[in-house]
ChimeraX commands (.cxc) that place a marker at each C-alpha (Angstrom):
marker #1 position 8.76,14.80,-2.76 radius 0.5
marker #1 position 11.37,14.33,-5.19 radius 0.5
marker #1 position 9.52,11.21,-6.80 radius 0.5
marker #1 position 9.26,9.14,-3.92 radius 0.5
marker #1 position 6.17,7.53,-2.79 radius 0.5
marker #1 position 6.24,6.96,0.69 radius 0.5
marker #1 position 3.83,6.17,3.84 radius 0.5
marker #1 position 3.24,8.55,6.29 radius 0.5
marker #1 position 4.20,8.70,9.68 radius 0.5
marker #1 position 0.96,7.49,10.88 radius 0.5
marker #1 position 1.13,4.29,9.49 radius 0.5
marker #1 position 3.58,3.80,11.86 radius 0.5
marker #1 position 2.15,5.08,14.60 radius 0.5
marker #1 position -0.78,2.97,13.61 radius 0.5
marker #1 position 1.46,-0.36,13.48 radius 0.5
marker #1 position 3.51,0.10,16.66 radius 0.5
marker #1 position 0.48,0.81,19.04 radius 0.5
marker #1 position -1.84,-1.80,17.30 radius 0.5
marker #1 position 1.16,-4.65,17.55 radius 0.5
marker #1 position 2.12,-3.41,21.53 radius 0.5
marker #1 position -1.74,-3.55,21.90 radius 0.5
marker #1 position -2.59,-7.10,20.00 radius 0.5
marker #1 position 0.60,-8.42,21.67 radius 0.5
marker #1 position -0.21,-7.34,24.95 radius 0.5
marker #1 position -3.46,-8.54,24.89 radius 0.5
marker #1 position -2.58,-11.98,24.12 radius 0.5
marker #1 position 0.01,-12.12,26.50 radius 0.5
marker #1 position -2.57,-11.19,29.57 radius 0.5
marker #1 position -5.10,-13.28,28.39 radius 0.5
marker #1 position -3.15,-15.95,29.42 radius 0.5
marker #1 position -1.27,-14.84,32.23 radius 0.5
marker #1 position -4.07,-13.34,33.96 radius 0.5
marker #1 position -6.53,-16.36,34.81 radius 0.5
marker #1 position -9.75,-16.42,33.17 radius 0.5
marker #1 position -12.52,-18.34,32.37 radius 0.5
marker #1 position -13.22,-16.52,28.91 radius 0.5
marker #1 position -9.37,-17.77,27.99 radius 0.5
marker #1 position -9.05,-19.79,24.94 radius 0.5
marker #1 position -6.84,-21.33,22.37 radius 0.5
marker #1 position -8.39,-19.12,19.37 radius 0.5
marker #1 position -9.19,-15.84,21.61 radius 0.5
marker #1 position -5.30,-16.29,21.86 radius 0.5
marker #1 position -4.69,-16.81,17.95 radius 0.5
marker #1 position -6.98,-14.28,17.29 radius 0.5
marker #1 position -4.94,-11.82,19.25 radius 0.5
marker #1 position -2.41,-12.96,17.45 radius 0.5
marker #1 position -3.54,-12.49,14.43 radius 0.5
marker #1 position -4.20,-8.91,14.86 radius 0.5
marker #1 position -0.55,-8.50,16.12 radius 0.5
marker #1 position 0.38,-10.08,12.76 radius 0.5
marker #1 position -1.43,-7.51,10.86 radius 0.5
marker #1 position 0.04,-4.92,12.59 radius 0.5
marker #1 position 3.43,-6.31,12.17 radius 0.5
marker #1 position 3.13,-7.01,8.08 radius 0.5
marker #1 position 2.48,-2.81,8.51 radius 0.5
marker #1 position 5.53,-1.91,9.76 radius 0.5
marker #1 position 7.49,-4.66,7.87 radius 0.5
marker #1 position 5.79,-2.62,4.69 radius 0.5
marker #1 position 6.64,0.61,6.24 radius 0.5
marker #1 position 10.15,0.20,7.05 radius 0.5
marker #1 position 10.67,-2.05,3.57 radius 0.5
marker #1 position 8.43,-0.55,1.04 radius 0.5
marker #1 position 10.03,1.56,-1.19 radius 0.5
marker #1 position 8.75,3.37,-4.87 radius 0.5
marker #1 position 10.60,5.72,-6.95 radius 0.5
marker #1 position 9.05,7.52,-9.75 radius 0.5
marker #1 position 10.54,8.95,-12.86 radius 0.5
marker #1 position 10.12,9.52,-16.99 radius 0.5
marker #1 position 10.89,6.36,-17.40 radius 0.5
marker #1 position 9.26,3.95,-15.27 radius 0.5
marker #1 position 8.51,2.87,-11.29 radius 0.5
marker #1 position 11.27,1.71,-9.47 radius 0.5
marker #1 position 10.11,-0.35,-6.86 radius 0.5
marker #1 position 10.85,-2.96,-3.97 radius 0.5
marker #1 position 8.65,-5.48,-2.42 radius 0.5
marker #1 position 7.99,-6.25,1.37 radius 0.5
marker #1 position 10.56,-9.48,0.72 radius 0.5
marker #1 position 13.20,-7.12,-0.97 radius 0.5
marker #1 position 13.18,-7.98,-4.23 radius 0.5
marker #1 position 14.37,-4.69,-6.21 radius 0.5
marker #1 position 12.43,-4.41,-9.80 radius 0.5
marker #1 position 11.59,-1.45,-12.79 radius 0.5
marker #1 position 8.21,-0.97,-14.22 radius 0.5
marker #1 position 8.18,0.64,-17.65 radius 0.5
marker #1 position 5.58,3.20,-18.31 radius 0.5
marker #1 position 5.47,1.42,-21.65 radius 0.5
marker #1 position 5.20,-2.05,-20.77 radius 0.5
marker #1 position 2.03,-1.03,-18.94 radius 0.5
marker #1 position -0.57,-3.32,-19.57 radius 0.5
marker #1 position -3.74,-2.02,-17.11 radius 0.5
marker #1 position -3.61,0.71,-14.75 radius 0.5
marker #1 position -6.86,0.56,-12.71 radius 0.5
marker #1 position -8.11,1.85,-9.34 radius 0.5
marker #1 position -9.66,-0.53,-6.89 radius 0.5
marker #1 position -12.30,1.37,-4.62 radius 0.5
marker #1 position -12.84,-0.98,-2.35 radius 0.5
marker #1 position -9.03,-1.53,-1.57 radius 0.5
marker #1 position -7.94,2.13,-1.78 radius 0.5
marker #1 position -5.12,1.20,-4.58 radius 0.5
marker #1 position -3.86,1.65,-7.92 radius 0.5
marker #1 position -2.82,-1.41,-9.58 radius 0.5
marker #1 position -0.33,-1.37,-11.84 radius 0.5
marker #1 position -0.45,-4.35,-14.44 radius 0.5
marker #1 position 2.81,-4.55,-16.35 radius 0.5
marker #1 position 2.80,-6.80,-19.35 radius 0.5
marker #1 position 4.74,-9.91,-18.39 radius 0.5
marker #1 position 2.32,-10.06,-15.42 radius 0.5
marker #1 position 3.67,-8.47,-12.64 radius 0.5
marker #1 position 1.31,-6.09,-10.61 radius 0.5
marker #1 position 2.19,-3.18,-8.00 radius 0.5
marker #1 position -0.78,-2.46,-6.08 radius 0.5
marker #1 position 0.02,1.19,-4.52 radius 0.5
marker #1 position -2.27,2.66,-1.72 radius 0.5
marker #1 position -3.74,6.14,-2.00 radius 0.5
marker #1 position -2.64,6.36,1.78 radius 0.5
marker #1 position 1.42,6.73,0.22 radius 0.5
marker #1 position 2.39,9.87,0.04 radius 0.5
marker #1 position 3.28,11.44,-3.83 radius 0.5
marker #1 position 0.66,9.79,-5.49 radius 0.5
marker #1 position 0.54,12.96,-7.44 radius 0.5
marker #1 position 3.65,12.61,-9.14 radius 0.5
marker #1 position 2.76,9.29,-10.00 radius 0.5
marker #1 position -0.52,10.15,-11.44 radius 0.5
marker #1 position 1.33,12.62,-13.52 radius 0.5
marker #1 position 4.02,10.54,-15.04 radius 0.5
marker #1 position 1.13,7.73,-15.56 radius 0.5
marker #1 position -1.02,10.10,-17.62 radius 0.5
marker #1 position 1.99,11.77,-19.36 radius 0.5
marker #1 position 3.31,7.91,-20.39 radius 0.5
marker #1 position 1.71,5.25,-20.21 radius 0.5
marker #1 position -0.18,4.12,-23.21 radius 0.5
marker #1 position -3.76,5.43,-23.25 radius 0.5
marker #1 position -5.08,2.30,-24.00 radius 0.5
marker #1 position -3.94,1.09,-20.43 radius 0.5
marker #1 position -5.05,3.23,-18.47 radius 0.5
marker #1 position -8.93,2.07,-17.47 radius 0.5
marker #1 position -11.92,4.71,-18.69 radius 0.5
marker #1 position -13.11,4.86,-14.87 radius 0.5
marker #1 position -9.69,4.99,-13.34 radius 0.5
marker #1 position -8.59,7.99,-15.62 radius 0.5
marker #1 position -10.81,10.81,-13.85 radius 0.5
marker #1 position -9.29,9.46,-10.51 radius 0.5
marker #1 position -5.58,9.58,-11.96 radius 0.5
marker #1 position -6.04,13.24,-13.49 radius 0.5
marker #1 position -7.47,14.57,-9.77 radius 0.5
marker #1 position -4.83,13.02,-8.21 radius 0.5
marker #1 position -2.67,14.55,-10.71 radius 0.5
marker #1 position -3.86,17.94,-9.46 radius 0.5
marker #1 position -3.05,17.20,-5.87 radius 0.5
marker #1 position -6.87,15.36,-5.15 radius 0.5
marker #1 position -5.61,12.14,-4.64 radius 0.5
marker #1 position -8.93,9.54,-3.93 radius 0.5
marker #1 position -10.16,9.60,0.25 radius 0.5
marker #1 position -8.91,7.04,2.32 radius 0.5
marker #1 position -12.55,7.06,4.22 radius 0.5
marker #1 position -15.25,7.11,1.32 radius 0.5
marker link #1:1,2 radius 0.2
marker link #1:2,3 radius 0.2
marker link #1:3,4 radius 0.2
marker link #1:4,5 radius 0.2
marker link #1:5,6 radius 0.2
marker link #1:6,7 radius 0.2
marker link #1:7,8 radius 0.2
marker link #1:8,9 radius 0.2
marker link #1:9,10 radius 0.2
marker link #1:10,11 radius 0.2
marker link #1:11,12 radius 0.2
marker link #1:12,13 radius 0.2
marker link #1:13,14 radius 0.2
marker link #1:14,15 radius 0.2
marker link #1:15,16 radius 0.2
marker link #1:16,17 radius 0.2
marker link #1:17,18 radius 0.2
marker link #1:18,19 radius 0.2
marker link #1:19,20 radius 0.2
marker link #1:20,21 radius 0.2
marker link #1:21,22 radius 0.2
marker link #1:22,23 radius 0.2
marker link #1:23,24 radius 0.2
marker link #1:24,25 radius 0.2
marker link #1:25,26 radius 0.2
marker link #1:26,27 radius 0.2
marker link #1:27,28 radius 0.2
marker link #1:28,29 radius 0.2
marker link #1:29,30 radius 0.2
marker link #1:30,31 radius 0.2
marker link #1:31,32 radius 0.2
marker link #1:32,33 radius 0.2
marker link #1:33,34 radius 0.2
marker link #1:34,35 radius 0.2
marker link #1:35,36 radius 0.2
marker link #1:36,37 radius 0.2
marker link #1:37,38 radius 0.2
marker link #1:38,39 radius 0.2
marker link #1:39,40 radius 0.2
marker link #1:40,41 radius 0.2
marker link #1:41,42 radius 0.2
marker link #1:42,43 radius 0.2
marker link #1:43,44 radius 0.2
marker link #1:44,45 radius 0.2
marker link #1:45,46 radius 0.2
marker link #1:46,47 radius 0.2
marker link #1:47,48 radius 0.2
marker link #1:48,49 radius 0.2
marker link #1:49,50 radius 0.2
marker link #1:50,51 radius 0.2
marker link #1:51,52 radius 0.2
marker link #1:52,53 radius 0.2
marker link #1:53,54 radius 0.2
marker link #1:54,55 radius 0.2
marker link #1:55,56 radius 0.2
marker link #1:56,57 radius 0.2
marker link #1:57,58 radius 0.2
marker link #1:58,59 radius 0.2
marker link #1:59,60 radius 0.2
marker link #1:60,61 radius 0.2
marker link #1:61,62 radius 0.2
marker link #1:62,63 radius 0.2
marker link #1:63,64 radius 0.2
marker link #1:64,65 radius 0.2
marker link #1:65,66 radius 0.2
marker link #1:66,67 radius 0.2
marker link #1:67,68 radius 0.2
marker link #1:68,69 radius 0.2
marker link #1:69,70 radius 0.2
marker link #1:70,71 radius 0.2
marker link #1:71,72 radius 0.2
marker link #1:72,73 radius 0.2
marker link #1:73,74 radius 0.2
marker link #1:74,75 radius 0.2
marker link #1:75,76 radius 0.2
marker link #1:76,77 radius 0.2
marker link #1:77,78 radius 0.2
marker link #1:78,79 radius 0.2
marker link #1:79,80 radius 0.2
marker link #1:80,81 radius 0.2
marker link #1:81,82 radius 0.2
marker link #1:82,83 radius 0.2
marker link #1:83,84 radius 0.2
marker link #1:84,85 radius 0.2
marker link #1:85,86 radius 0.2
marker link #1:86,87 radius 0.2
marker link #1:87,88 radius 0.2
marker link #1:88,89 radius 0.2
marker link #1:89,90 radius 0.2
marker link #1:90,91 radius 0.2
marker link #1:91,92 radius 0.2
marker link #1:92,93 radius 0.2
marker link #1:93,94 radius 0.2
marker link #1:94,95 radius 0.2
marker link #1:95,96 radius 0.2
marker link #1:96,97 radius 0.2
marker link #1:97,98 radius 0.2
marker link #1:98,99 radius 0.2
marker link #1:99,100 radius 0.2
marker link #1:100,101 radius 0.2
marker link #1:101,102 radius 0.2
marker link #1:102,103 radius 0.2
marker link #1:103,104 radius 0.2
marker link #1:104,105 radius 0.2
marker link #1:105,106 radius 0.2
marker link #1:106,107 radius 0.2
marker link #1:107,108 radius 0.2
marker link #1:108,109 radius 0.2
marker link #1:109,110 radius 0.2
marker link #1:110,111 radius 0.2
marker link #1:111,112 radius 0.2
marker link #1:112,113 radius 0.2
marker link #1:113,114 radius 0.2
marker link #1:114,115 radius 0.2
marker link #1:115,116 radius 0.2
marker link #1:116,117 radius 0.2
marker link #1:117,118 radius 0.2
marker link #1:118,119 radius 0.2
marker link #1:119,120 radius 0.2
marker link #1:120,121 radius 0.2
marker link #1:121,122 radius 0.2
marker link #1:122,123 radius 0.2
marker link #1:123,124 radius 0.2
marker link #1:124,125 radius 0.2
marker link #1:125,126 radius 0.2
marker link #1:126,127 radius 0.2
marker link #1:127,128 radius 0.2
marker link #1:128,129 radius 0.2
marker link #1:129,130 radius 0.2
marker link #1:130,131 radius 0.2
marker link #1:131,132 radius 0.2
marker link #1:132,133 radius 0.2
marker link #1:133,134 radius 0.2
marker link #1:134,135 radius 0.2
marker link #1:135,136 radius 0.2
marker link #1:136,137 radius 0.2
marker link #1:137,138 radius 0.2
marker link #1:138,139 radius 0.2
marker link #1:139,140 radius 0.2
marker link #1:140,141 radius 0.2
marker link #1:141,142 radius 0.2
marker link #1:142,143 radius 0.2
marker link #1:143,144 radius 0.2
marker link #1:144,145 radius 0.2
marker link #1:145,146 radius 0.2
marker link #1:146,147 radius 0.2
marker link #1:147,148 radius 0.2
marker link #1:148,149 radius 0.2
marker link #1:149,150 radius 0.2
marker link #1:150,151 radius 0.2
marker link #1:151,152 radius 0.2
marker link #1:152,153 radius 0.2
marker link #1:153,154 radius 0.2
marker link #1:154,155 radius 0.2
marker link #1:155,156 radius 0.2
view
């Protein structure tokens, strides 16, 4: 993996038929006459089209590179920035979002999802460096499984 974290190829899959299908949907909705047609059945079509739009924005834009020293990392606007493993101020793992969050002491936070792939790598490098005392006591048992290749399920 080469200390890369990266989505996999079904998040695009995932993106491109749910924007085609969101899209499309809208586009019949009103072409096709209907009495079920509406202003916010329309923007709720939408909507969903947005979502799935945001997804491949973050899949095509997204990128993390781990090392020793820190997590390189760019945002979905492409803003380029490096996260210290000692300027770490919280590392934590949010169950009900499926991400690490990665709280760096001037404020900044990189919220990574357990769906990229060479979490691993990460999970090693966090352990190895980051302060102890950053590292949460319930998100350390997650980080050293996914440090042995058991990264947290996407489903439970």
């Amino acid at each position: 993996m080469n200390g890369r974290l990266i989505h996999p190829p079904s998040t695009l899959i995932v993106g491109l038929v749910c924007l085609a299908l969101f899209a499309g949907l809208s586009i019949v909705s009103n072409a096709v006459p209907n009495p079920t047609t509406t202003w916010w059945t329309t923007a709720v079509f939408l909507a969903f089209a947005a979502m799935a739009a945001y997804l491949l924005v973050d899949y095509a834009r997204a990128d993390h590179a781990v090392s020793p020293e820190g997590l390189a990392y760019r945002t979905l606007l492409g803003r380029g920035r490096f996260l210290r493993w000692s300027e770490l101020r919280s590392v934590r793992y949010a169950p009900a979002m499926k991400w690490f969050r990665l709280e760096a002491q001037d404020g900044a936070v990189v919220r990574l999802s357990v769906m990229l792939m060479g979490l691993p790598e990460l999970a090693r490098e966090v352990l190895a460096q980051a302060p102890p005392s950053a590292v949460d006591a319930n998100t350390r048992p997650i980080l050293e499984a996914t440090a042995q290749g058991h990264p947290p399920s996407v489903w439970a």
